[in-house]
C-alpha positions in Angstrom: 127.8 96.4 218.5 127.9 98.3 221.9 130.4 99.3 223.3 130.2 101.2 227.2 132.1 103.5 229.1 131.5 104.2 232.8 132.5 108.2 233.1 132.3 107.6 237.1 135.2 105.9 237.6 137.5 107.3 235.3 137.6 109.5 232.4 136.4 107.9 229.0 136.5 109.7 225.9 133.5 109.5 223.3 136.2 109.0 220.5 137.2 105.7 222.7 133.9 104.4 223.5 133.0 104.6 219.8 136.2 103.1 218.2 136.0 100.0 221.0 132.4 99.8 219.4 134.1 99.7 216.1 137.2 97.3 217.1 134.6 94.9 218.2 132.6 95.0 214.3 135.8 94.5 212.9 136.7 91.5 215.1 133.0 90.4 214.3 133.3 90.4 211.1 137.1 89.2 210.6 136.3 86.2 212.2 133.8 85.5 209.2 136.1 86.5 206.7 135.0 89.6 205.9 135.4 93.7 206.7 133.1 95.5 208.5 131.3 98.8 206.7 130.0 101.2 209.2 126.8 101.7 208.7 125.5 104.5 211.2 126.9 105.3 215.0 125.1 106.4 218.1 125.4 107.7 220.9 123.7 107.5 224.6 124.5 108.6 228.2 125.4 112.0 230.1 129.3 112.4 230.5 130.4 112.0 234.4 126.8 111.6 235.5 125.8 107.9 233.6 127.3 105.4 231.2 127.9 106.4 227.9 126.9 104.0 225.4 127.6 104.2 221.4 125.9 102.2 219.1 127.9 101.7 215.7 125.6 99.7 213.1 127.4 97.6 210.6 127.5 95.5 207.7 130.1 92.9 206.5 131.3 92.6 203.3 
């Protein structure tokens, strides 16, 4: 999942760009029945000048 925040329009925390990113596995995975393991997160994008992005990898179990 990726989740974005755009840093030029308001401020946008890493923490809440990263934990939508997570909210969206869990939904993912929920919807299957299961619970989502974080796997690995990433992150992309220069605060106030771009969009950040985080990339959370995930498995369901």
């Amino acid at each position: 999942m990726t989740a974005r925040g755009n840093l030029n329009s308001e401020f946008v925390s890493w923490t809440s760009v990263r934990n939508t990113a997570l909210d969206q596995a869990k939904a993912y995975c929920a919807a299957q029945g299961k619970q989502a393991r974080p796997v690995d997160t990433s992150t992309d994008g220069m605060m106030r000048i771009t969009s950040d992005h985080v990339t959370v990898v995930f498995d369901c179990e």
